[in-house]
C-alpha positions in Angstrom: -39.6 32.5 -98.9 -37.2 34.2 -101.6 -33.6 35.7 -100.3 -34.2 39.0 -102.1 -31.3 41.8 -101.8 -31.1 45.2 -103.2 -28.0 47.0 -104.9 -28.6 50.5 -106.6 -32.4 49.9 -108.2 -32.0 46.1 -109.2 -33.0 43.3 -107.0 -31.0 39.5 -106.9 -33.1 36.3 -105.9 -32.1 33.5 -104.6 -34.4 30.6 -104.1 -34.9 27.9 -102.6 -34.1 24.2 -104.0 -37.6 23.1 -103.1 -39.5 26.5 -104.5 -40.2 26.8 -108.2 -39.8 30.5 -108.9 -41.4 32.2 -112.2 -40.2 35.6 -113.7 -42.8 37.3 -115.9 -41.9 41.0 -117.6 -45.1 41.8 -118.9 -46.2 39.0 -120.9 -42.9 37.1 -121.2 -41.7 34.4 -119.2 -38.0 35.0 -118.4 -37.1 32.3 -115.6 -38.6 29.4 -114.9 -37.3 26.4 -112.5 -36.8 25.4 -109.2 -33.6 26.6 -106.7 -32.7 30.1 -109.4 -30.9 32.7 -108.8 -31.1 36.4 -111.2 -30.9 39.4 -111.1 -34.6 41.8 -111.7 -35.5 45.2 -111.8 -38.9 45.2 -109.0 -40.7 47.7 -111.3 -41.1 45.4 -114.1 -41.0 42.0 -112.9 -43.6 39.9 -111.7 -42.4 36.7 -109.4 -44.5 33.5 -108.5 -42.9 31.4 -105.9 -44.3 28.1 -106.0 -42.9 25.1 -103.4 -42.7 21.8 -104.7 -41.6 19.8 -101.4 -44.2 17.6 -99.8 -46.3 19.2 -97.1 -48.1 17.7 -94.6 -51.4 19.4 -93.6 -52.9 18.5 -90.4 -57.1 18.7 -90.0 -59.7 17.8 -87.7 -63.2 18.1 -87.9 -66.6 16.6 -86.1 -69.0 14.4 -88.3 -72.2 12.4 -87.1 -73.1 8.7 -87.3 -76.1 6.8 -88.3 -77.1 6.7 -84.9 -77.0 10.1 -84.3 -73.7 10.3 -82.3 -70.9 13.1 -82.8 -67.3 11.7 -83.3 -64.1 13.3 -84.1 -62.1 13.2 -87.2 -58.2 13.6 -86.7 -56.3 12.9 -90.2 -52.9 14.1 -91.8 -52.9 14.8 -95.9 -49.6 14.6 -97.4 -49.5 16.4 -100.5 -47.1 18.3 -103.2 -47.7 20.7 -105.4 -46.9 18.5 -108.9 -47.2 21.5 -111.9 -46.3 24.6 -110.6 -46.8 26.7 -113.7 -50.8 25.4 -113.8 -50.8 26.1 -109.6 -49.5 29.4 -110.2 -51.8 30.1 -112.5 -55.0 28.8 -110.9 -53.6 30.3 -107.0 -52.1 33.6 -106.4 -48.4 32.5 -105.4 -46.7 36.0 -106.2 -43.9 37.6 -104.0 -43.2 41.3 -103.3 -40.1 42.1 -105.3 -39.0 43.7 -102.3 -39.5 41.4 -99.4 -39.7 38.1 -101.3 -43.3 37.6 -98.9 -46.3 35.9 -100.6 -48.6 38.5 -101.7 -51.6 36.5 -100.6 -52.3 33.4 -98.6 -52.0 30.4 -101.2 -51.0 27.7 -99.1 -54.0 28.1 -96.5 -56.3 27.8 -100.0 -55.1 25.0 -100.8 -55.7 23.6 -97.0 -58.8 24.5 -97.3 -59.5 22.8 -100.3 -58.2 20.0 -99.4 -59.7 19.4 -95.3 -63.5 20.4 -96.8 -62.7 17.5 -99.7 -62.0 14.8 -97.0 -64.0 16.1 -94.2 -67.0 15.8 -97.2 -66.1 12.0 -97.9 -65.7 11.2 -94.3 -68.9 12.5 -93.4 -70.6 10.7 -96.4 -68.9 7.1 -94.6 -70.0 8.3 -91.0 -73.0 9.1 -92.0 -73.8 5.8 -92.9 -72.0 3.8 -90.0 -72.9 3.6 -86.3 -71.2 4.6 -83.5 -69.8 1.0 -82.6 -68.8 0.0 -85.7 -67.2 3.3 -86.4 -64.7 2.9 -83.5 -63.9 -0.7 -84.5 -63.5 -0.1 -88.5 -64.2 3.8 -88.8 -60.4 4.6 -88.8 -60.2 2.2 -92.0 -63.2 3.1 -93.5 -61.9 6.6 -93.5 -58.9 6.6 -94.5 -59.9 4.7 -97.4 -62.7 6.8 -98.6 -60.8 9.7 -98.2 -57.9 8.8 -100.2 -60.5 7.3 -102.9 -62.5 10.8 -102.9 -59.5 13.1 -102.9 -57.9 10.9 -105.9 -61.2 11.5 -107.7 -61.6 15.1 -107.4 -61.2 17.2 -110.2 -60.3 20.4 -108.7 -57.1 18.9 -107.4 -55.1 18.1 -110.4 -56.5 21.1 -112.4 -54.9 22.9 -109.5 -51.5 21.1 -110.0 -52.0 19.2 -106.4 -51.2 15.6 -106.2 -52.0 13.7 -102.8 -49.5 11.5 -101.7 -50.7 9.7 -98.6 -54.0 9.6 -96.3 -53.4 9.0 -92.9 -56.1 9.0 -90.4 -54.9 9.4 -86.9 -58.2 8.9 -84.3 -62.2 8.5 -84.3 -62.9 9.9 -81.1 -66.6 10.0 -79.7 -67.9 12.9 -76.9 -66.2 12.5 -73.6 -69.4 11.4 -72.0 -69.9 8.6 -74.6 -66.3 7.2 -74.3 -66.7 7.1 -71.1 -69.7 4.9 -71.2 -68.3 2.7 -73.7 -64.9 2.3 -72.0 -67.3 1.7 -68.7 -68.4 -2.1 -69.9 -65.0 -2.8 -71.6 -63.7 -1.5 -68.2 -66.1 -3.5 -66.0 -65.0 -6.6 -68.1 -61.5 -6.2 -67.1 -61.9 -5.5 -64.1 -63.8 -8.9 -63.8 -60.9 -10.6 -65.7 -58.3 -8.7 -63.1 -61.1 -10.0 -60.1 -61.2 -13.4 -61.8 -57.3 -13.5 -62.0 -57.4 -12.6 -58.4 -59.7 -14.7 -56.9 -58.2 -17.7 -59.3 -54.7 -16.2 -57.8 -56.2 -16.3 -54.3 -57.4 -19.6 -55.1 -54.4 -20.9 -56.1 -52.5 -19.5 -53.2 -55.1 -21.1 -50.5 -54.6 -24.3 -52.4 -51.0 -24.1 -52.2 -51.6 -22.9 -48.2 -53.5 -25.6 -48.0 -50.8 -28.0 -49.3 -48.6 -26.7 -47.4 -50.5 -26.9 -44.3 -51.2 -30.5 -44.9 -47.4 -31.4 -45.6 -46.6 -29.0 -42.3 -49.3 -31.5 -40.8 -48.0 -34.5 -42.2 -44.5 -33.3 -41.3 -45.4 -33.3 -38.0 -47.5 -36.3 -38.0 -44.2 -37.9 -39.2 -42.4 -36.4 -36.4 -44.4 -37.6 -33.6 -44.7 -41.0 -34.7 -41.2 -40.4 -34.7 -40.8 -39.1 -31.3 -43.5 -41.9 -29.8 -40.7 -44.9 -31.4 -38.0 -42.5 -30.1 -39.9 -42.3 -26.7 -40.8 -46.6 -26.9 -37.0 -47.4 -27.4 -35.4 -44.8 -25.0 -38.0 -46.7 -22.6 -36.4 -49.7 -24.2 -32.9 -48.8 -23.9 -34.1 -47.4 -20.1 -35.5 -51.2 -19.3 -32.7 -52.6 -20.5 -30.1 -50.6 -18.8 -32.7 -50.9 -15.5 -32.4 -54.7 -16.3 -29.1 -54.9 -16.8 -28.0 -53.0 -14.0 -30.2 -54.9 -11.8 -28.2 -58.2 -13.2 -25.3 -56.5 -12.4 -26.3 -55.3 -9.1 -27.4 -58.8 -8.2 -23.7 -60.1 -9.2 -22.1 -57.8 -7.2 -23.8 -58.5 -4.4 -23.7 -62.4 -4.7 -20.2 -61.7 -5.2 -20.3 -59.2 -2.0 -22.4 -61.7 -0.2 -19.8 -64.7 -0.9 -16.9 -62.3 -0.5 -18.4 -61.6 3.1 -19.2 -64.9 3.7 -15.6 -65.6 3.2 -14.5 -63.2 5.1 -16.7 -63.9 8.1 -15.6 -67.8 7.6 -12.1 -66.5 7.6 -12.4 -64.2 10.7 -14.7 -66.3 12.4 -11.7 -69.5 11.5 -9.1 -66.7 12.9 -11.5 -65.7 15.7 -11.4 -69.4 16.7 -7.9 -70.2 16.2 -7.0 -66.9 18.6 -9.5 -68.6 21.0 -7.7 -71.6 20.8 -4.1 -70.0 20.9 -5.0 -68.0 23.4 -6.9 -70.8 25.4 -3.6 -72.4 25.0 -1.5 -70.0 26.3 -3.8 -68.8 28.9 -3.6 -73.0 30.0 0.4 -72.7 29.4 0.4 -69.9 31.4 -2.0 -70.9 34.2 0.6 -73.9 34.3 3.6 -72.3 34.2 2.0 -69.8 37.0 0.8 -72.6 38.8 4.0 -74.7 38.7 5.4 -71.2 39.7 3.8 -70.5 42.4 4.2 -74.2 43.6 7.9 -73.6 43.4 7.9 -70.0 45.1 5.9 -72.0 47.7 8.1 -74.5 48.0 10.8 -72.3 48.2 9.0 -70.0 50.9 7.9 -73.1 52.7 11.6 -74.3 52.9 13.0 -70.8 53.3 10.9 -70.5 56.6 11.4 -73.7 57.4 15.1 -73.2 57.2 14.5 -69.6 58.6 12.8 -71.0 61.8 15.3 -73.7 62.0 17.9 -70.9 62.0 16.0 -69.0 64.6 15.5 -72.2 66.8 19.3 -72.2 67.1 19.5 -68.8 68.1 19.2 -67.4 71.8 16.6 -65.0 72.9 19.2 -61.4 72.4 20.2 -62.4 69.0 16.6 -63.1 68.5 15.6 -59.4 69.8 18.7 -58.2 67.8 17.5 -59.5 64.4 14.1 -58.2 65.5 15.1 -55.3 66.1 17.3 -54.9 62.8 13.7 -55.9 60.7 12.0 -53.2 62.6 14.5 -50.2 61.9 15.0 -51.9 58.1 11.2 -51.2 57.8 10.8 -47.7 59.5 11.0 -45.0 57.6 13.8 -42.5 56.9 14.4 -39.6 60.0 15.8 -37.5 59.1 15.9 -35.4 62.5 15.3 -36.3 65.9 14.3 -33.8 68.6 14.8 -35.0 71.8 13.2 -32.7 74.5 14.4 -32.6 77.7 11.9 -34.8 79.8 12.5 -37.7 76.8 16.6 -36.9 77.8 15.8 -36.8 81.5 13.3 -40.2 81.5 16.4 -41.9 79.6 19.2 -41.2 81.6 16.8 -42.2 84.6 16.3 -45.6 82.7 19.9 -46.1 81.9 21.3 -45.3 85.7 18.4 -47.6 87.0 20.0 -49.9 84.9 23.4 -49.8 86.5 
């Protein structure tokens, strides 16, 4: 859209350096070019604003295949507008002097134009194709035709349109038929994914399995390993058994001799003591013997001198000695009572006596 401003009756435009502008007083052509800038008087001047950029005009429409199935068109149409003069002439591109706005609608004519051209040309190719094959090479197909029929129209460059690119997006069927044609395309990956499963599953019991066997063999391994480890510790047990045995045997030889020694040696000590002692017990049976011959001797010629003595002796030296043996063997008095009848019987012995 124009900048248009107002000072005192005129008006000054500005355009755009992608809108070709066109000034018309009456029959005469005053400005003509893209991106200008003038000043008009709004009760004399007719302005056509024409852009010349490329535009990009989105469409969608429904068409029908050979087998009698609706599908959905979605396709973008790049175009420009390539002679302006001959587009403003043929389309109604004029401004209001006043608010620089389009008068009419110019660019939704020329959309117009352009979706019911390719919508026609797609529905000639759809037409002809069925669903399947549409959905595999329709998008091709399409585009193709499309850019071939829109190239060939006449209207367009007697318009001053030029297309520049055909781009179509989707070919979509009803929501109900998609989903039936997704459902065997589905179905046949889901059978891949269950085939990769079960092939994964497979794979994982195989490698279960492997590994249960080398768990097995591990510990197949590891009791042989234990029965040869059980077979020489009975070994090593045997031999220690026999060993100590031997060594048991030795000591006890060695005890046995060492006791056989020592009961030779005690019984030779036993038998020498016997013999010592026999010996002295003879010596001293002698010596007694010879002793006791001597102290008889002795006593014999003790009392043989003794009664010799005593033959000698008269009869009061006799009763004197006696009496001397008799008080040297009574015992010790220590006090004598002497009552009077003892006193009295005495000194009626001694004066008898006298």
């Amino acid at each position: 859209m124009a900048d248009i401003t107002r000072r005192l009756g005129w008006r000054h435009l500005r355009g755009a350096p992608t809108a070709h502008i066109r000034h018309h007083r009456g029959t005469r052509l005053l400005h003509d070019g893209p991106g200008l800038s003038f000043w008009f008087r709004a009760l004399t001047a007719a302005i056509s604003e024409v852009p010349v950029d490329d535009r990009e005009l989105a469409m969608t429409f429904h068409a029908r295949t050979s087998d009698f199935q609706d599908v959905a068109v979605q396709a973008t149409v790049t175009y420009r507008i390539s002679d302006p003069a001959v587009a403003a002439a043929r389309l109604d591109f004029s401004i209001d002097p006043d608010s620089g706005v389009w008068r009419a609608a110019p660019l939704e004519q020329l959309g117009t134009l352009l979706t019911e051209t390719a919508q026609q040309h797609a529905l000639d190719v759809l037409s002809r194709t069925p669903l399947s094959a549409a959905l595999v090479d329709g998008v091709t197909a399409v585009r193709e035709r499309i850019a071939q029929g829109l190239a060939s129209e006449p209207r367009l460059p007697s318009t001053g349109i030029e297309v520049v690119a055909v781009r179509v997006v989707a070919l979509r069927p009803e929501p109900e038929v998609e989903r039936a044609l997704r459902t065997p395309a589905r179905e046949q990956i889901q059978q891949e994914a269950d085939r990769a499963t079960y092939e994964r599953r497979a794979v994982a019991v195989e490698r279960e399995r492997a590994i249960a066997e080398n768990e097995l063999a591990s510990q197949i391994e590891l009791a042989r390993r234990e029965e040869q480890l059980v077979d020489q510790r009975g070994t090593n047990a045997r031999r220690e058994a026999e060993e100590h045995a031997a060594a048991d045997a030795v000591r006890a030889e060695a005890e046995a001799a060492r006791t056989v020694r020592l009961a030779d040696a005690e019984a030779a000590r036993t038998v020498r003591l016997a013999e010592a002692e026999a010996t002295r017990s003879v010596r001293l049976a002698k010596a007694e013997a010879e002793g006791a011959r001597e102290v008889g001797e002795a006593r014999a010629q003790a009392q043989e001198a003794w009664l010799r003595v005593h033959g000698d002796v008269d009869v009061a030296t006799l009763n004197a000695l006696t009496g001397t043996r008799l008080a040297e063997n009574l015992p010790r008095i220590d006090s004598v009572t002497i009552s009077p009848d003892v006193l009295t019987g005495l000194l009626t012995r001694l004066g008898t006596r006298e």
